[in-house]
One Martini backbone bead per residue (centre of mass of N, CA, C, O) as a GRO file, in nm:
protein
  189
    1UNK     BB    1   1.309  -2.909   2.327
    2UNK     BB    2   1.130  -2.618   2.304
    3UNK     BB    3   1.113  -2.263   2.210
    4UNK     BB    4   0.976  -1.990   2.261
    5UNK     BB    5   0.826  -1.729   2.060
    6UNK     BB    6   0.812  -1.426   2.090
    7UNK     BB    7   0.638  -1.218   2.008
    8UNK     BB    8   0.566  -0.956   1.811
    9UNK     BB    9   0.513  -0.687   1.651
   10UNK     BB   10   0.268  -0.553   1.605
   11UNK     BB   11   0.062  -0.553   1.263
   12UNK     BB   12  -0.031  -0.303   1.066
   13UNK     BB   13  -0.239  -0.193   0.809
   14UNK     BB   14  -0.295   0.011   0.535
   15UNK     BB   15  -0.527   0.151   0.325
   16UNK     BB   16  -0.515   0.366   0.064
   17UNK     BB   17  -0.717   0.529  -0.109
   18UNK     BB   18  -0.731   0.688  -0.421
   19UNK     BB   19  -0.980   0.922  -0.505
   20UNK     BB   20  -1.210   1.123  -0.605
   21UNK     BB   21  -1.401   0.875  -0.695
   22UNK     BB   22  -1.558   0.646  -0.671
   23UNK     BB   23  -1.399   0.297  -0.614
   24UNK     BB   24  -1.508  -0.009  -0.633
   25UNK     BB   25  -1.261  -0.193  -0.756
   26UNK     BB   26  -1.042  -0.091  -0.552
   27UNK     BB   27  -1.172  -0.139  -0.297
   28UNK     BB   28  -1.205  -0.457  -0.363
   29UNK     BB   29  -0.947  -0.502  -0.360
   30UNK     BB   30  -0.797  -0.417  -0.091
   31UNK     BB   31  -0.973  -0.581   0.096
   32UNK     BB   32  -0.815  -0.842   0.006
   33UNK     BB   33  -0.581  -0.788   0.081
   34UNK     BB   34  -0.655  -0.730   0.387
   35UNK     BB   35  -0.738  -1.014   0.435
   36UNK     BB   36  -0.452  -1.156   0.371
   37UNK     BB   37  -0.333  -1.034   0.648
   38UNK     BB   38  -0.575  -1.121   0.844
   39UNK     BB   39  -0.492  -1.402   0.808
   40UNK     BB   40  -0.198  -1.384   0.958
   41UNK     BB   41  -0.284  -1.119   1.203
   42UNK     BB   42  -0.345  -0.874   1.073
   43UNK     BB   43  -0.413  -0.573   1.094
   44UNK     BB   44  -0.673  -0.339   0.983
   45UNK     BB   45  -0.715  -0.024   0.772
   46UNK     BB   46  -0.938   0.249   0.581
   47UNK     BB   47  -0.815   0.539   0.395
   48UNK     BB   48  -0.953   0.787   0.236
   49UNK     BB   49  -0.831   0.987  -0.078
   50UNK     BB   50  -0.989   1.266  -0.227
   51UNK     BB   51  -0.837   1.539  -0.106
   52UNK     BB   52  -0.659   1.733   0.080
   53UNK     BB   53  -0.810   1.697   0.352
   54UNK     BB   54  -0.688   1.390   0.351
   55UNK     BB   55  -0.390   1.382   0.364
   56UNK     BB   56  -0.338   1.432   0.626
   57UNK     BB   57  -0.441   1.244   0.776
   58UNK     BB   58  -0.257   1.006   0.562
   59UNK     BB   59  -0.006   1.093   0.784
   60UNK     BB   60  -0.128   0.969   1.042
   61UNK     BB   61  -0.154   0.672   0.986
   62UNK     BB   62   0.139   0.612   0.908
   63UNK     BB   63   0.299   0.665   1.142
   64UNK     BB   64   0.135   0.370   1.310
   65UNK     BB   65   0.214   0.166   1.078
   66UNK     BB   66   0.390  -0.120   0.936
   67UNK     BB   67   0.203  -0.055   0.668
   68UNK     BB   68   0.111   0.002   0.289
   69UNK     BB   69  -0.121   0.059   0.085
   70UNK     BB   70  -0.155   0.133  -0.219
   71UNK     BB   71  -0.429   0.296  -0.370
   72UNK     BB   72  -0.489   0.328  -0.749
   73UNK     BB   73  -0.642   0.438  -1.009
   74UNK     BB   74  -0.599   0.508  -1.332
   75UNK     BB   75  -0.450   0.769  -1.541
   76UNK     BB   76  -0.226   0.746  -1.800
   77UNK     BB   77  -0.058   0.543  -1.592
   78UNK     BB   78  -0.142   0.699  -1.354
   79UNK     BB   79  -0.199   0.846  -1.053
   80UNK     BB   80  -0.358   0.997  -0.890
   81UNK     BB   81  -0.371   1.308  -0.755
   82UNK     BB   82  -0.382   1.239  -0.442
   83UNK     BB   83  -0.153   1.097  -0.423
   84UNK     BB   84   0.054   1.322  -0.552
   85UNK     BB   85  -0.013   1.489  -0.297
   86UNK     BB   86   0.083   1.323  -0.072
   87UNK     BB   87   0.395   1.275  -0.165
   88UNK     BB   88   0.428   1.572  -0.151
   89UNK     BB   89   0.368   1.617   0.169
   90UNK     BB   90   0.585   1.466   0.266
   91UNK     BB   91   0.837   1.592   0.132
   92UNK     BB   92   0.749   1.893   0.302
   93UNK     BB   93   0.737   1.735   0.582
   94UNK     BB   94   1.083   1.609   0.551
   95UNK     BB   95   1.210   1.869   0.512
   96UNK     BB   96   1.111   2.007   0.768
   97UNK     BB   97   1.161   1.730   1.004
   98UNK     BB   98   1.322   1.502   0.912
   99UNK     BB   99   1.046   1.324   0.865
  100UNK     BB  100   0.946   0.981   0.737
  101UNK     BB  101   0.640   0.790   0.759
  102UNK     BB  102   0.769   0.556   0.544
  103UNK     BB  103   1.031   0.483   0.620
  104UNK     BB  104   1.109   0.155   0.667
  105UNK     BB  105   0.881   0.019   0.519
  106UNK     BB  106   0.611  -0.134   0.424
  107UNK     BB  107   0.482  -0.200   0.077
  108UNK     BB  108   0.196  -0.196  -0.150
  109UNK     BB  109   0.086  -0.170  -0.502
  110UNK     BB  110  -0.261  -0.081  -0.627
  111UNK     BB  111  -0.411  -0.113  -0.928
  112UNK     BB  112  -0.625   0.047  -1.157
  113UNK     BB  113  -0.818  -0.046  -1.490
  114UNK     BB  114  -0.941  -0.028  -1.805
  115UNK     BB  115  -0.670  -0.135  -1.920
  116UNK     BB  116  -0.326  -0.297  -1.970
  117UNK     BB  117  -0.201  -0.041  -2.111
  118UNK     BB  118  -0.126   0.102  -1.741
  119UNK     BB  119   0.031  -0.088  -1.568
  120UNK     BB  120   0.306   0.072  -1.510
  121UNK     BB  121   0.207   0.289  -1.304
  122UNK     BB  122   0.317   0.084  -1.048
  123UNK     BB  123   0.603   0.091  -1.137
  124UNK     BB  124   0.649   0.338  -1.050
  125UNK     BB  125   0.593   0.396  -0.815
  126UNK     BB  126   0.755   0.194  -0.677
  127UNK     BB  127   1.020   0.369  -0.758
  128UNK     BB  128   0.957   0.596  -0.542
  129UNK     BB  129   0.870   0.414  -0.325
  130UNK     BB  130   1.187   0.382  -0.256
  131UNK     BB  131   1.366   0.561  -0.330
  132UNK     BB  132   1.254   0.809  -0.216
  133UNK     BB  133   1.101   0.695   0.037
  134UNK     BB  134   1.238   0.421   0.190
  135UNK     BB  135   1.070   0.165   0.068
  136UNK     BB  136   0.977  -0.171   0.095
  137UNK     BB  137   0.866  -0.328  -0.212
  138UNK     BB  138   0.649  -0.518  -0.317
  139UNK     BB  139   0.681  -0.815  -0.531
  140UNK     BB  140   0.482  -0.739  -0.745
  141UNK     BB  141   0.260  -0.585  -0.858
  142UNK     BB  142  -0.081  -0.469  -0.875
  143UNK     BB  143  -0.277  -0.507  -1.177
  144UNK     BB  144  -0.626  -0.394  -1.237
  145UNK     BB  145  -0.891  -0.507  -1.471
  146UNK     BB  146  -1.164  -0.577  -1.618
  147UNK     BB  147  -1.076  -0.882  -1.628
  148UNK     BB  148  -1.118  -0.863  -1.304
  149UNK     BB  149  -1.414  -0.841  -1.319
  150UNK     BB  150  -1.726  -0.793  -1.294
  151UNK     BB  151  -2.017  -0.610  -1.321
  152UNK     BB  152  -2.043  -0.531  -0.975
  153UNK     BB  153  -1.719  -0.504  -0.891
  154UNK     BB  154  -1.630  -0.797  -0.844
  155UNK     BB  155  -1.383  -1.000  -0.795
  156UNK     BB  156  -1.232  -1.237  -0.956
  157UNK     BB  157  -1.132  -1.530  -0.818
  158UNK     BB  158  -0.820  -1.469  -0.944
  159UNK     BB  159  -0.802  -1.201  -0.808
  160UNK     BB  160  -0.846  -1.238  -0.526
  161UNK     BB  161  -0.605  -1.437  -0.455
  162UNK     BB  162  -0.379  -1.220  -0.600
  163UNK     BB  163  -0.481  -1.020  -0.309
  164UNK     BB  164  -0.436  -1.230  -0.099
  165UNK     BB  165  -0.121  -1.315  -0.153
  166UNK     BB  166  -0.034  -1.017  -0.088
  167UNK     BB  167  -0.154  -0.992   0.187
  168UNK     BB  168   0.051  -1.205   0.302
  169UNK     BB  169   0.323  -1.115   0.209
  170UNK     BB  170   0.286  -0.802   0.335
  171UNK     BB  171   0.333  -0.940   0.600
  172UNK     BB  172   0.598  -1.065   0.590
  173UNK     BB  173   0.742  -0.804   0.523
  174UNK     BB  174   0.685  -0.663   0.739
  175UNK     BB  175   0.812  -0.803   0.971
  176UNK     BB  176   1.091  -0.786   0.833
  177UNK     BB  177   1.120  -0.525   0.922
  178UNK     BB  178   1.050  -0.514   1.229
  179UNK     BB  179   1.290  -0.692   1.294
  180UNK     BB  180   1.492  -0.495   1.116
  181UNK     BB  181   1.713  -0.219   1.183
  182UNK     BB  182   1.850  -0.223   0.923
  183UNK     BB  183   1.576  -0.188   0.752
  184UNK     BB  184   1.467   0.112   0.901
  185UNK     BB  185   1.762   0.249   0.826
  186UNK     BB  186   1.721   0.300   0.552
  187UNK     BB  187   1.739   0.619   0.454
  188UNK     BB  188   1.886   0.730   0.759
  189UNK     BB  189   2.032   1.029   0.883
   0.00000   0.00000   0.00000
């Protein structure tokens, strides 16, 4: 006799995509990752991130997500300036509130840039929202370069794999994560 698993809680996922200017190599990434998703059964949605006035909005749809992808053009091994103004505006509206949109969930972080020279960009991200934020996040990240793009910014065959395997892993991560109170205590005071 076989025992029927109760349905989990609806996992839904959003991208953020953070870019002052529209980035179409990062938006085909992001894409292929929640395609990765939503291949497992997660929602997802797409919110950009391009000036101060979207920060709050990108603040907003964290609230009610069970995960989130970062993506971020890099820039000199950096997240756009987006991207650190977001993270500036929830610590000071979790200093101001005990509340903080991310922690106890899960992230995956997917960069992108014009040379392999930038990769770091992502780990340091990934080490912020983990350390600071207390988010999950799914390792290893993602940076992808020219070398991984067309000429028409659509991701070659083996980037499309590596953001679609990234996008079901982050499902199983966000899974595990909804599933576990300890784990989305932690770094809850």
């Amino acid at each position: 006799m076989t025992t029927a698993v109760p349905p989990g809680p609806s996992l839904t996922v959003v991208a953020l995509i953070f870019s002052p200017l529209p980035s179409l190599r990062t938006a085909a990434a992001a894409s292929a990752v929640l395609h990765g998703v939503e291949s497992k059964g997660g929602a997802t949605s797409v919110q950009l991130v391009r000036d101060f006035g979207d920060v709050k909005a990108a603040i907003q749809v964290c609230q009610t997500a069970s995960a989130t992808v970062f993506a971020s053009p890099t820039y000199n091994a950096e997240p756009t300036w987006p991207l650190k103004a977001f993270l500036d505006e929830i610590a000071s509206q979790s200093f101001a509130s005990k509340r903080n949109p991310l922690t106890g969930k899960a992230c995956a972080t997917l960069m992108t840039g014009a040379s392999e020279r930038h990769y770091r960009g992502g780990e340091n991200l990934r080490s912020v929202l983990s350390s600071v934020y207390n988010m999950q996040t799914l390792s290893p990240h993602v940076f992808l370069w020219k070398k991984h793009f067309t000429e028409d910014h659509a991701l070659t065959a083996s980037a499309d794999d590596l953001c679609t395997r990234q996008g079901e892993a982050l499902h199983d991560l966000a899974s595990a994560v909804l599933a576990s109170k300890a784990i989305q205590g932690l770094g809850s005071s």
